[in-house]
PDB file of N, H, CA, C and O in Angstrom:
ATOM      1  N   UNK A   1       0.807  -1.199   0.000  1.00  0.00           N
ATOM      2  CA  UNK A   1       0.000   0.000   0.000  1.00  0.00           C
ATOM      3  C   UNK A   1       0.854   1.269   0.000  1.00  0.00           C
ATOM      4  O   UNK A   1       0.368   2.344  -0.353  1.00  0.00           O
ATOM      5  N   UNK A   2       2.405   1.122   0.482  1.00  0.00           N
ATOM      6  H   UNK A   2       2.800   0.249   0.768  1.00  0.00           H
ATOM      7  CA  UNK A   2       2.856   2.697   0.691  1.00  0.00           C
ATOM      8  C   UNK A   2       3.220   2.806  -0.524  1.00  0.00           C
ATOM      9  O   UNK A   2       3.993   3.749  -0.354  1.00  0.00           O
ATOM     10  N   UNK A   3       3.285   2.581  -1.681  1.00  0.00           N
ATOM     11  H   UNK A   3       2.657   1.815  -1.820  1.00  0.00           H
ATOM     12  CA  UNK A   3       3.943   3.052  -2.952  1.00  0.00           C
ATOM     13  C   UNK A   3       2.293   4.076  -3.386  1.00  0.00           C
ATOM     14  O   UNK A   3       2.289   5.228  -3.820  1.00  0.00           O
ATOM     15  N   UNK A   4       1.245   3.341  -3.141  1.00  0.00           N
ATOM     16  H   UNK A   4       1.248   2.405  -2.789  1.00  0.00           H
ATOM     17  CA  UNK A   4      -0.156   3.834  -4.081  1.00  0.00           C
ATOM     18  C   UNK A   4      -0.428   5.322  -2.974  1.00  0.00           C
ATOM     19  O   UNK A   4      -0.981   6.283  -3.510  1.00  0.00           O
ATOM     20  N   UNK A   5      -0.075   5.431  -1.661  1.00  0.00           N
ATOM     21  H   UNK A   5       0.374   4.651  -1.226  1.00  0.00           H
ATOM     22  CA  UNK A   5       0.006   6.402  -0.649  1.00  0.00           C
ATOM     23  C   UNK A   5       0.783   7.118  -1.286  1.00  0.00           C
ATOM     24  O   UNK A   5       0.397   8.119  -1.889  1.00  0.00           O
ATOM     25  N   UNK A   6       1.886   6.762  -1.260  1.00  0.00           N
ATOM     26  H   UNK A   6       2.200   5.949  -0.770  1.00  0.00           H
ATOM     27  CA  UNK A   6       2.991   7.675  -1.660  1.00  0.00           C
ATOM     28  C   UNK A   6       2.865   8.706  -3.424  1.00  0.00           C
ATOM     29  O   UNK A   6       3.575   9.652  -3.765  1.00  0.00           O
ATOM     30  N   UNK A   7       1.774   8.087  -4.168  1.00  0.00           N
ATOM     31  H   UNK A   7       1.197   7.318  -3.891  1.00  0.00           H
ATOM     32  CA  UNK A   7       2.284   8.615  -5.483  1.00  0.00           C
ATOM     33  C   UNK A   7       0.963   9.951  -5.460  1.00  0.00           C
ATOM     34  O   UNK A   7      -0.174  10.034  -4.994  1.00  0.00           O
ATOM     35  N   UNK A   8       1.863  10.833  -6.224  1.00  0.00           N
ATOM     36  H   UNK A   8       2.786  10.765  -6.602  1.00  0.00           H
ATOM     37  CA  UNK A   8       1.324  11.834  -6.370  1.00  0.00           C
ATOM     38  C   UNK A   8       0.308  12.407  -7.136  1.00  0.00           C
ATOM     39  O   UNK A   8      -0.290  13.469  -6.958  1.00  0.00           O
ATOM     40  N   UNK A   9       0.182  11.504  -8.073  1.00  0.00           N
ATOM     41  H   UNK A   9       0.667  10.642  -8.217  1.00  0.00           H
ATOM     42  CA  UNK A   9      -1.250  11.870  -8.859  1.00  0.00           C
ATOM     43  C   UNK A   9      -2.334  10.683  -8.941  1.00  0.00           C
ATOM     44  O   UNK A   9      -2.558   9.784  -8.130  1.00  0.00           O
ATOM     45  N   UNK A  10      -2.947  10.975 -10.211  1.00  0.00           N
ATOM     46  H   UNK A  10      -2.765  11.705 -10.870  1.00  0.00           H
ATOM     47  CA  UNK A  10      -4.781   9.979  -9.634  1.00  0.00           C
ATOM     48  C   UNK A  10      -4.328   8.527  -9.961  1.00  0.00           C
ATOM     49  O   UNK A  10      -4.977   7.501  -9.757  1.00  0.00           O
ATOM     50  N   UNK A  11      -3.303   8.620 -10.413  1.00  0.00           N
ATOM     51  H   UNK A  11      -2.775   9.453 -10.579  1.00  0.00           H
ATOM     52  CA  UNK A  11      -3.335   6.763 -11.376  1.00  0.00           C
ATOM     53  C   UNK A  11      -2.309   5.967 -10.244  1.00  0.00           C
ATOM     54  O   UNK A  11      -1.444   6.345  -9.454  1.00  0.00           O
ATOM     55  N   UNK A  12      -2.889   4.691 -10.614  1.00  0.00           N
ATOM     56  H   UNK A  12      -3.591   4.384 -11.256  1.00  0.00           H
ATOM     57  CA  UNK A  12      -2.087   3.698 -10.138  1.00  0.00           C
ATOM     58  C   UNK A  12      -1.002   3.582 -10.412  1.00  0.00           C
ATOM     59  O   UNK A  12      -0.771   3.690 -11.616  1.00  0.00           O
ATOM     60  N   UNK A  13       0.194   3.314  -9.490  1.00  0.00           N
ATOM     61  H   UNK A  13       0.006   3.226  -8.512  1.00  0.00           H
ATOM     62  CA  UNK A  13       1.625   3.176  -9.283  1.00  0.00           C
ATOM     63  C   UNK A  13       1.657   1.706 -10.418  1.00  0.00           C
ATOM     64  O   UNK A  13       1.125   0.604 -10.285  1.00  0.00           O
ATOM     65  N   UNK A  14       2.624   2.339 -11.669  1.00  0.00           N
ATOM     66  H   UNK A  14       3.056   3.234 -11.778  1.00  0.00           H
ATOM     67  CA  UNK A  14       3.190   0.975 -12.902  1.00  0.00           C
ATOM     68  C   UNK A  14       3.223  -0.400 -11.682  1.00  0.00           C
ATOM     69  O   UNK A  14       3.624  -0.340 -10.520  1.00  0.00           O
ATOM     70  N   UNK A  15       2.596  -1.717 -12.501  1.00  0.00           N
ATOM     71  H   UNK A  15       2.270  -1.765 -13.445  1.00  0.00           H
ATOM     72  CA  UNK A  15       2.920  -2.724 -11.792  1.00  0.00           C
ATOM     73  C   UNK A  15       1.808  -3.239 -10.723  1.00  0.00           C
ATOM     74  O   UNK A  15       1.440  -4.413 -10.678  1.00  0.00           O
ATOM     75  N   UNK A  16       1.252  -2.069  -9.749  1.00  0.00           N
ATOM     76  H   UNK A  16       1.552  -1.115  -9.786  1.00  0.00           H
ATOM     77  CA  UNK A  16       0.211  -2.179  -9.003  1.00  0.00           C
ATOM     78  C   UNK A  16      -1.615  -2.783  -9.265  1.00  0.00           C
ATOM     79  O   UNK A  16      -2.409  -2.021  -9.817  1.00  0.00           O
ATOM     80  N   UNK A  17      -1.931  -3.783  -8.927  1.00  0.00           N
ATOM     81  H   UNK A  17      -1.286  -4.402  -8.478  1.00  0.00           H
ATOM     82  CA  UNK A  17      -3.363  -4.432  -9.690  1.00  0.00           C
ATOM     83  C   UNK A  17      -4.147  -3.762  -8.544  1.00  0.00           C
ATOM     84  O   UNK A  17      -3.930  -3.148  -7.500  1.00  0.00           O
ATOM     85  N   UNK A  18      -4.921  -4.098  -9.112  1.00  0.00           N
ATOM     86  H   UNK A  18      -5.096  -4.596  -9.961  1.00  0.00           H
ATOM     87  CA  UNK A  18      -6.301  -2.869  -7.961  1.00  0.00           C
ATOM     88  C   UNK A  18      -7.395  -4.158  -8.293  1.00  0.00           C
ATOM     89  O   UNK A  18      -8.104  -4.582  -9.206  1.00  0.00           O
ATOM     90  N   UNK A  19      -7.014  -4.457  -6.909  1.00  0.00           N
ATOM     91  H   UNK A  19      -6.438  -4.113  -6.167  1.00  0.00           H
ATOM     92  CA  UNK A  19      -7.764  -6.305  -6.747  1.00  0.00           C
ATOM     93  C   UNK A  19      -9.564  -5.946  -5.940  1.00  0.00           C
ATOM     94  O   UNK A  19     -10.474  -6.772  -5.863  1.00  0.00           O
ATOM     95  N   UNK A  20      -9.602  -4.463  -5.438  1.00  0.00           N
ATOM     96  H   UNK A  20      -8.862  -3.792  -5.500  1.00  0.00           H
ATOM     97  CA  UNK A  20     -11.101  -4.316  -5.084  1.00  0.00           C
ATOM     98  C   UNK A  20     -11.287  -3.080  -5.599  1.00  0.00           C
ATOM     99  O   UNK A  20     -10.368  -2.317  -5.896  1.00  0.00           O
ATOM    100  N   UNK A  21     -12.377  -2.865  -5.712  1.00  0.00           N
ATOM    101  H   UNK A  21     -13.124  -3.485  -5.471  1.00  0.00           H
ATOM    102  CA  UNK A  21     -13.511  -1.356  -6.102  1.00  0.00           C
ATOM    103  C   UNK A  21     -12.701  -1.122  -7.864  1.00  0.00           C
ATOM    104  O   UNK A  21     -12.612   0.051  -8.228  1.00  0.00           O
ATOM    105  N   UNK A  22     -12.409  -1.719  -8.396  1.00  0.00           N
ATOM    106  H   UNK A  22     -12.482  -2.671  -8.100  1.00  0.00           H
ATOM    107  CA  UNK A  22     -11.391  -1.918  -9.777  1.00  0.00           C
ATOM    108  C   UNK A  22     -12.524  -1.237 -10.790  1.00  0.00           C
ATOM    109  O   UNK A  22     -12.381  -0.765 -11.918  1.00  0.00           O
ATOM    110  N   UNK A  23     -13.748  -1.373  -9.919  1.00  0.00           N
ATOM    111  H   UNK A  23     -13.864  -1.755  -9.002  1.00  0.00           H
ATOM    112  CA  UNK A  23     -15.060  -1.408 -12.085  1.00  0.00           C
ATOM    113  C   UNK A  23     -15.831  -0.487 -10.856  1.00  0.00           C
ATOM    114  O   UNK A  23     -16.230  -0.771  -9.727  1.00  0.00           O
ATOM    115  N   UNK A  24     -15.828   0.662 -11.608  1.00  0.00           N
ATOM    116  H   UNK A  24     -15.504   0.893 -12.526  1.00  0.00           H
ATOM    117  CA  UNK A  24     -17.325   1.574 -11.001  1.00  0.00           C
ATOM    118  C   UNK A  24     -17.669   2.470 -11.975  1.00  0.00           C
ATOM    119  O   UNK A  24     -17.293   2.471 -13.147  1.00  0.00           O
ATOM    120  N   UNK A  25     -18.655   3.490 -11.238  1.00  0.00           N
ATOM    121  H   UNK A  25     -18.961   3.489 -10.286  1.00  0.00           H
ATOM    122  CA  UNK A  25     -19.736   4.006 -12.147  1.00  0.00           C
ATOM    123  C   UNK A  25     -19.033   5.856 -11.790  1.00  0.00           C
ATOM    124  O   UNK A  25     -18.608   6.060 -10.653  1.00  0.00           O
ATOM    125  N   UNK A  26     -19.005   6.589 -12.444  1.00  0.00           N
ATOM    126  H   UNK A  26     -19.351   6.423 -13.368  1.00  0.00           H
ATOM    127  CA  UNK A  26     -19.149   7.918 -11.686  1.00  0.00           C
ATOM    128  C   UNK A  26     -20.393   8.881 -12.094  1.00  0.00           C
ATOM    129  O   UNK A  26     -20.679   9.031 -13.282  1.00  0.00           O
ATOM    130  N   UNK A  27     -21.047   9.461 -11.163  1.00  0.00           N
ATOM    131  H   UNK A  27     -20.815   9.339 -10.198  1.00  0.00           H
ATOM    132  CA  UNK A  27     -21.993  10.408 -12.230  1.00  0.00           C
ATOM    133  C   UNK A  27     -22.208  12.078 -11.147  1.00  0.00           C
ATOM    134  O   UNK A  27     -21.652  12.290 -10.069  1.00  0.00           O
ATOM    135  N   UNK A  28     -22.779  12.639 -11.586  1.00  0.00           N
ATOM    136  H   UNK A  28     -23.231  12.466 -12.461  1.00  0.00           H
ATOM    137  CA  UNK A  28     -23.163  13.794 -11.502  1.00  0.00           C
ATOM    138  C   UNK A  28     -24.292  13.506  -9.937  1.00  0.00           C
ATOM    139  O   UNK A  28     -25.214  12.690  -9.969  1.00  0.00           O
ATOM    140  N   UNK A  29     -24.059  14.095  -9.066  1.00  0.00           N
ATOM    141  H   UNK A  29     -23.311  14.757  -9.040  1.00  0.00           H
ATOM    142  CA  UNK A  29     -25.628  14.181  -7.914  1.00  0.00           C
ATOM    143  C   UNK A  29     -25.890  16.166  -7.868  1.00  0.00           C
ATOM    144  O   UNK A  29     -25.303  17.171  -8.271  1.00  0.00           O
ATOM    145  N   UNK A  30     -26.831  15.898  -7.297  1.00  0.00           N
ATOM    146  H   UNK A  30     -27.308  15.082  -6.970  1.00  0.00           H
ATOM    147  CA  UNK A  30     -27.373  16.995  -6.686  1.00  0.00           C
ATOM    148  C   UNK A  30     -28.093  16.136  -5.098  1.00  0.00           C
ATOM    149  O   UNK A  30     -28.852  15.191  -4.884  1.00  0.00           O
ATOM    150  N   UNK A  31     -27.382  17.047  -4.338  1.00  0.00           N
ATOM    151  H   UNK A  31     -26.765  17.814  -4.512  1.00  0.00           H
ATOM    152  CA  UNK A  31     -28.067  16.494  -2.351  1.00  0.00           C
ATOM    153  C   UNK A  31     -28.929  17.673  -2.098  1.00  0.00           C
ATOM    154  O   UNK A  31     -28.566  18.848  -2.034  1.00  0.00           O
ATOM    155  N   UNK A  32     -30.487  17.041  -1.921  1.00  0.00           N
ATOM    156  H   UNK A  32     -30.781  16.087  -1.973  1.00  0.00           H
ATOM    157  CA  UNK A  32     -30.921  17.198  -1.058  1.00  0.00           C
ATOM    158  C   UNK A  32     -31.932  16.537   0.174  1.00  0.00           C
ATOM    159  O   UNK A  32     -32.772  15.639   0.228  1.00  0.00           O
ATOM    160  N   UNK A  33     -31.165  17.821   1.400  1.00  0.00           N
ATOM    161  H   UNK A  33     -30.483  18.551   1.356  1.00  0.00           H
ATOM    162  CA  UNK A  33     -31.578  17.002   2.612  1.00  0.00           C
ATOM    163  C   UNK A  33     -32.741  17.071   2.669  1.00  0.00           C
ATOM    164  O   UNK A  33     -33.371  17.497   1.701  1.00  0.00           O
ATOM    165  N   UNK A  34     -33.422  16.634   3.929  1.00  0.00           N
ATOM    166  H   UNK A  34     -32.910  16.288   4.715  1.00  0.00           H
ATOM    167  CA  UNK A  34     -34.816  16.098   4.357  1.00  0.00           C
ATOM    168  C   UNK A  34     -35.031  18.060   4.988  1.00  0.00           C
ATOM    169  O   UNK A  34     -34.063  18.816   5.076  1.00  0.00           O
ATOM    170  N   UNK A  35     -36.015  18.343   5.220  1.00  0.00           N
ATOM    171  H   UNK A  35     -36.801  17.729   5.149  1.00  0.00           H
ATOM    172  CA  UNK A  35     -36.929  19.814   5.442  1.00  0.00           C
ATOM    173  C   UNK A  35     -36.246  19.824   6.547  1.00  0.00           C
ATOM    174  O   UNK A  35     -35.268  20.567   6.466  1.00  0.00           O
ATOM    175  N   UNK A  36     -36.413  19.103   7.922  1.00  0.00           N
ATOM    176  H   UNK A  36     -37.208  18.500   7.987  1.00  0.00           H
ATOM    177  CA  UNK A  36     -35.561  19.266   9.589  1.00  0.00           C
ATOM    178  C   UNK A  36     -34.181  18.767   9.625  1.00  0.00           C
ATOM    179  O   UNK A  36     -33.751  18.211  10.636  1.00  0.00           O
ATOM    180  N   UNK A  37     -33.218  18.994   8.213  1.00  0.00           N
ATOM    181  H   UNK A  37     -33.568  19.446   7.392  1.00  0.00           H
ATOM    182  CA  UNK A  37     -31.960  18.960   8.724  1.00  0.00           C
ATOM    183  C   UNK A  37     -31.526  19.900   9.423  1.00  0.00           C
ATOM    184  O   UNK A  37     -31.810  21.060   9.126  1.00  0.00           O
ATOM    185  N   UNK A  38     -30.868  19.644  10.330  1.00  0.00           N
ATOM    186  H   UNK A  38     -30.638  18.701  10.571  1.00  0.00           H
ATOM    187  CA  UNK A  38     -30.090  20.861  11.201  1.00  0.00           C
ATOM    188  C   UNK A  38     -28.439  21.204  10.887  1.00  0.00           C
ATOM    189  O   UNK A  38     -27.649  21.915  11.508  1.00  0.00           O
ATOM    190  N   UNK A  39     -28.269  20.366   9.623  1.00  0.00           N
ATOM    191  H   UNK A  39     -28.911  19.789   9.119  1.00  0.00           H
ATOM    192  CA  UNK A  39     -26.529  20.844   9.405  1.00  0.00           C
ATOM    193  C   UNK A  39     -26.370  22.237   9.068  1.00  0.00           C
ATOM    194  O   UNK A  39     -27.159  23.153   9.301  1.00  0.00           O
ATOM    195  N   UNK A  40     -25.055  22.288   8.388  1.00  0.00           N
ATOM    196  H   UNK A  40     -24.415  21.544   8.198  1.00  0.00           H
ATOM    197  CA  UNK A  40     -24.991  23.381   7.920  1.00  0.00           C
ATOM    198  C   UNK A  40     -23.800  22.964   6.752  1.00  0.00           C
ATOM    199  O   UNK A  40     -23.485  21.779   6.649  1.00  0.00           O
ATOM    200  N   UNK A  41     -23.286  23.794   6.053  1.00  0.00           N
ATOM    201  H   UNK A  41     -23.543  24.757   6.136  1.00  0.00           H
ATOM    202  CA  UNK A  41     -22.382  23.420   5.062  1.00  0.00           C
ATOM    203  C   UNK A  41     -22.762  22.479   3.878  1.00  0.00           C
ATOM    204  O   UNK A  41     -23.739  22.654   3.150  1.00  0.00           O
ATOM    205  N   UNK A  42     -21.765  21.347   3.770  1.00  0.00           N
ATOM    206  H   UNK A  42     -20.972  21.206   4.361  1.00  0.00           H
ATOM    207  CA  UNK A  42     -22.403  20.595   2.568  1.00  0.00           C
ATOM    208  C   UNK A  42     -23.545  19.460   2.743  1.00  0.00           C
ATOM    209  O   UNK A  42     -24.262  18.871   1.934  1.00  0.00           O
ATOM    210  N   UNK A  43     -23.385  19.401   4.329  1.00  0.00           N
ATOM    211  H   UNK A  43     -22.803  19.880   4.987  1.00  0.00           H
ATOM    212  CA  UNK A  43     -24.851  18.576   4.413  1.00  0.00           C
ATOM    213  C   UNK A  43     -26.016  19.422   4.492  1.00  0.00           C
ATOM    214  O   UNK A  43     -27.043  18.867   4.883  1.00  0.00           O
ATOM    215  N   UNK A  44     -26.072  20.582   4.221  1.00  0.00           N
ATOM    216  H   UNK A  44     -25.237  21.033   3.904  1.00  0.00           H
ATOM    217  CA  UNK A  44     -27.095  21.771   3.940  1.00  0.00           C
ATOM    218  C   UNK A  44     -27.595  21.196   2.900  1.00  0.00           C
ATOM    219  O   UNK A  44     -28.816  21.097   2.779  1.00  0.00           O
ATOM    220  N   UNK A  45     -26.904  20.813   2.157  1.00  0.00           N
ATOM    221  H   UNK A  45     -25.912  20.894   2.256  1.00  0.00           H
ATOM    222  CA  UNK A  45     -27.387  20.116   0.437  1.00  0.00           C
ATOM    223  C   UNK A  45     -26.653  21.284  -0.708  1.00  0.00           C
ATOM    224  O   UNK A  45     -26.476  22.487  -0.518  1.00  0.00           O
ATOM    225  N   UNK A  46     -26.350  20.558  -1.793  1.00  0.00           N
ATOM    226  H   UNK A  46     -26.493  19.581  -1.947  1.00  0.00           H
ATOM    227  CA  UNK A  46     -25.802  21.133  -2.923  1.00  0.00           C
ATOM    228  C   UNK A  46     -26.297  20.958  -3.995  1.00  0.00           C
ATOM    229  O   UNK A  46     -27.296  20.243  -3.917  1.00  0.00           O
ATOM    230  N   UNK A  47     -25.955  21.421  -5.392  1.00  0.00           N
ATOM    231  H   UNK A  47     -25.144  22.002  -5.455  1.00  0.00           H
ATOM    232  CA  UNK A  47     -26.927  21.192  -6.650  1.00  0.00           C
ATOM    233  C   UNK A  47     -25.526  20.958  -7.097  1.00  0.00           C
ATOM    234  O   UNK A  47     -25.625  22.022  -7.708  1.00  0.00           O
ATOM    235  N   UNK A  48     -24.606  20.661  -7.303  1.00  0.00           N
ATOM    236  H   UNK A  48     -24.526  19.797  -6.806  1.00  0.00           H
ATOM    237  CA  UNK A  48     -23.265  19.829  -8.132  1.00  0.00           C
ATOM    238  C   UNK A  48     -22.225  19.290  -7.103  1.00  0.00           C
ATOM    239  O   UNK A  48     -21.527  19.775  -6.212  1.00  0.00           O
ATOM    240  N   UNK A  49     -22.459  18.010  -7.667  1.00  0.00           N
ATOM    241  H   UNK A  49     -23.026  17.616  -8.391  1.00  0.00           H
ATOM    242  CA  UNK A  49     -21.429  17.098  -7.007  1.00  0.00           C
ATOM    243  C   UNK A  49     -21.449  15.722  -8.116  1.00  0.00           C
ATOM    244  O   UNK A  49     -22.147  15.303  -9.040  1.00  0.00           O
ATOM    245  N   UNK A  50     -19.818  15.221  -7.135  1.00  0.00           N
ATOM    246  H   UNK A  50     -19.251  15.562  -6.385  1.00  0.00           H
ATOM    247  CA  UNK A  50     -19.569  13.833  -7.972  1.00  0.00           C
ATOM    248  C   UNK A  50     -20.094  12.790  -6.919  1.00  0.00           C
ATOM    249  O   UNK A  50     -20.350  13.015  -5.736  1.00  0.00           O
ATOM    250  N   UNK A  51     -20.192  11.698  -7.544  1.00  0.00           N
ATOM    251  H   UNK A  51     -19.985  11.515  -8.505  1.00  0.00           H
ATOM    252  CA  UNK A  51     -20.104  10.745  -6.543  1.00  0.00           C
ATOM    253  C   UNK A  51     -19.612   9.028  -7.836  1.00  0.00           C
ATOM    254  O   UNK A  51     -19.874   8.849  -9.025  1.00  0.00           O
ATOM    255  N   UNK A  52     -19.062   8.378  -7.094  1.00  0.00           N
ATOM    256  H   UNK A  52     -18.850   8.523  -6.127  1.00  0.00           H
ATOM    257  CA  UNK A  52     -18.536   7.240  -7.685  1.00  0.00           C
ATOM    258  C   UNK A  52     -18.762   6.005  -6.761  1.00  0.00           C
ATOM    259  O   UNK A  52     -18.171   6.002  -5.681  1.00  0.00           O
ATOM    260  N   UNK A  53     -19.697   4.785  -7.144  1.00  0.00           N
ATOM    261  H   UNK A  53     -20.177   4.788  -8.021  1.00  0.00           H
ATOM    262  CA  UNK A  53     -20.147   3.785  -6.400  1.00  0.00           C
ATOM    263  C   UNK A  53     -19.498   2.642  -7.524  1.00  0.00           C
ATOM    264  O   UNK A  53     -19.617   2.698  -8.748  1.00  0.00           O
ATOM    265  N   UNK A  54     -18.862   1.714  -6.817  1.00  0.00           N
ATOM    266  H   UNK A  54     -18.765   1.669  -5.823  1.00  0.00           H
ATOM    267  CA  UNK A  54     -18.451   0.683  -7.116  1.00  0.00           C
ATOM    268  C   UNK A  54     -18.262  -0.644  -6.366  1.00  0.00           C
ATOM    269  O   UNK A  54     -17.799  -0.533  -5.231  1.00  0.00           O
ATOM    270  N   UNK A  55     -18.518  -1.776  -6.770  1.00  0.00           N
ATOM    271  H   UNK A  55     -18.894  -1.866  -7.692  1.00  0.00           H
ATOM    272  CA  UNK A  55     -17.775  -3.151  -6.247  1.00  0.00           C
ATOM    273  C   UNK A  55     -17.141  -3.748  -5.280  1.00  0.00           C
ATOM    274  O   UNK A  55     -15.964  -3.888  -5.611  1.00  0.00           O
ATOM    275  N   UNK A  56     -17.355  -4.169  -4.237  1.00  0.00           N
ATOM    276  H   UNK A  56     -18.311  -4.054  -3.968  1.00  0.00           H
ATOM    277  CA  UNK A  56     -16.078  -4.698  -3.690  1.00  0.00           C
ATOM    278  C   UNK A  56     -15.811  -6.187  -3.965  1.00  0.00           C
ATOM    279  O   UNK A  56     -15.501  -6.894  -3.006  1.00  0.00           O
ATOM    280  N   UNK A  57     -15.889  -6.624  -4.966  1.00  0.00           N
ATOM    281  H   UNK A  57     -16.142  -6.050  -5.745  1.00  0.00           H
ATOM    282  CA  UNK A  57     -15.932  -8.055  -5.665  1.00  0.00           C
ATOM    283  C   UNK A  57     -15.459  -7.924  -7.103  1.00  0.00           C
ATOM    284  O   UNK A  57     -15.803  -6.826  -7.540  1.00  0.00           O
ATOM    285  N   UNK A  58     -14.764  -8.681  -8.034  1.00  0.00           N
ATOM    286  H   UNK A  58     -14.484  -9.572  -7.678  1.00  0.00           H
ATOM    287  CA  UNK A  58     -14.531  -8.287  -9.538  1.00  0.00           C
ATOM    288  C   UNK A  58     -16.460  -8.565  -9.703  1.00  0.00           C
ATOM    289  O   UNK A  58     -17.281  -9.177  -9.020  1.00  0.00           O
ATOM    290  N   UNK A  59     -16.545  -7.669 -11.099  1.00  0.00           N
ATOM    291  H   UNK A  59     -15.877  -7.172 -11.654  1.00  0.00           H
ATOM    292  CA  UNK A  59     -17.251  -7.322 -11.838  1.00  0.00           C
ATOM    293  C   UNK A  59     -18.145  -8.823 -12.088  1.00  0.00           C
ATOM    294  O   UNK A  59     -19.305  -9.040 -11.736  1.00  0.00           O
ATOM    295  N   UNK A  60     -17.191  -9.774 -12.820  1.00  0.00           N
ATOM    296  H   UNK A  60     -16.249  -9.598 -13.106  1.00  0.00           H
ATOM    297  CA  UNK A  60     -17.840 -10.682 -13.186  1.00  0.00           C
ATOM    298  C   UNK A  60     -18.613 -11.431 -12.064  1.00  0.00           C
ATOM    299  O   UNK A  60     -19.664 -11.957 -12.429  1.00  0.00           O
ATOM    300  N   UNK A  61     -18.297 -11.551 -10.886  1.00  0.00           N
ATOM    301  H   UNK A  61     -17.443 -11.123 -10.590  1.00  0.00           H
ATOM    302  CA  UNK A  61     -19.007 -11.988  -9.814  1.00  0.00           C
ATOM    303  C   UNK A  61     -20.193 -11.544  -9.779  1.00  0.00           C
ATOM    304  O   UNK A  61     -21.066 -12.321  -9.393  1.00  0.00           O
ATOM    305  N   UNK A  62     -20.530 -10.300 -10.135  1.00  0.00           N
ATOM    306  H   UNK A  62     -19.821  -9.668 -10.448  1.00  0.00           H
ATOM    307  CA  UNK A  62     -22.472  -9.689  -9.730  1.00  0.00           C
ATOM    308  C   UNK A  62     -23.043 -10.582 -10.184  1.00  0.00           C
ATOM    309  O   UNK A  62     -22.655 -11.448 -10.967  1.00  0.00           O
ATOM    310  N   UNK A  63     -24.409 -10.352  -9.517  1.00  0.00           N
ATOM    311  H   UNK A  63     -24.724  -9.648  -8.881  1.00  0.00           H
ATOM    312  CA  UNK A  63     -25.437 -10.902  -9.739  1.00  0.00           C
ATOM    313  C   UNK A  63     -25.827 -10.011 -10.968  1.00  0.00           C
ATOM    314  O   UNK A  63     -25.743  -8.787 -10.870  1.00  0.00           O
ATOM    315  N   UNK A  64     -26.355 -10.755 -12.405  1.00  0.00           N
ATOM    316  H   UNK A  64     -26.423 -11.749 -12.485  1.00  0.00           H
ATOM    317  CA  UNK A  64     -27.211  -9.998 -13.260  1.00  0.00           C
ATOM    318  C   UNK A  64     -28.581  -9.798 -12.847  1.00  0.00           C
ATOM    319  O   UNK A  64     -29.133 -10.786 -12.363  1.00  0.00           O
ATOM    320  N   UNK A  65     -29.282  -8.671 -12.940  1.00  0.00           N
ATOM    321  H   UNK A  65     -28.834  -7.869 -13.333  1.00  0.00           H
ATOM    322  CA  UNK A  65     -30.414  -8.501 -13.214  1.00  0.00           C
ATOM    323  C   UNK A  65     -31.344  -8.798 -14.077  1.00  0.00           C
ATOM    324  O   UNK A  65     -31.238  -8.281 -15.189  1.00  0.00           O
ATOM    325  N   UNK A  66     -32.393  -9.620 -13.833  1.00  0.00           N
ATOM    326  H   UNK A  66     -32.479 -10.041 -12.930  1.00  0.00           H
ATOM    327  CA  UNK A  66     -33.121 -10.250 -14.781  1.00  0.00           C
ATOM    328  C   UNK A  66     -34.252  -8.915 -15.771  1.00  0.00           C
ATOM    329  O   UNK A  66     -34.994  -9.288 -16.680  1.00  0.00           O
TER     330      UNK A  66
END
């Protein structure tokens, strides 16, 4: 793990396999909270954000959807 810590930009360190979360999705959200949130800041809710959900199993393992 300290080489993928250690490197300085988004990609994987040459050589390194990325054995979980390897296959995901990224898309666009907009948050919003419920009417009696009491946060403040970004759990206030936002209209642009990322979010990226993926795998903790290879890909081919899912279950298909019928």
């Amino acid at each position: 793990m300290k080489p993928t810590f250690e490197e300085t930009g988004d990609v994987l360190p040459e050589g390194r396999i990325k054995y979980i979360h390897g296959v995901g999705l990224v898309a666009k959200v907009k948050f919003v909270p419920n009417s009696k949130n009491p946060y403040s800041g970004v759990l206030k809710g936002f209209n642009n954000g990322i979010i990226r959900l993926s795998l903790a199993k290879p890909a081919d393992q899912s279950k298909k959807s019928a």
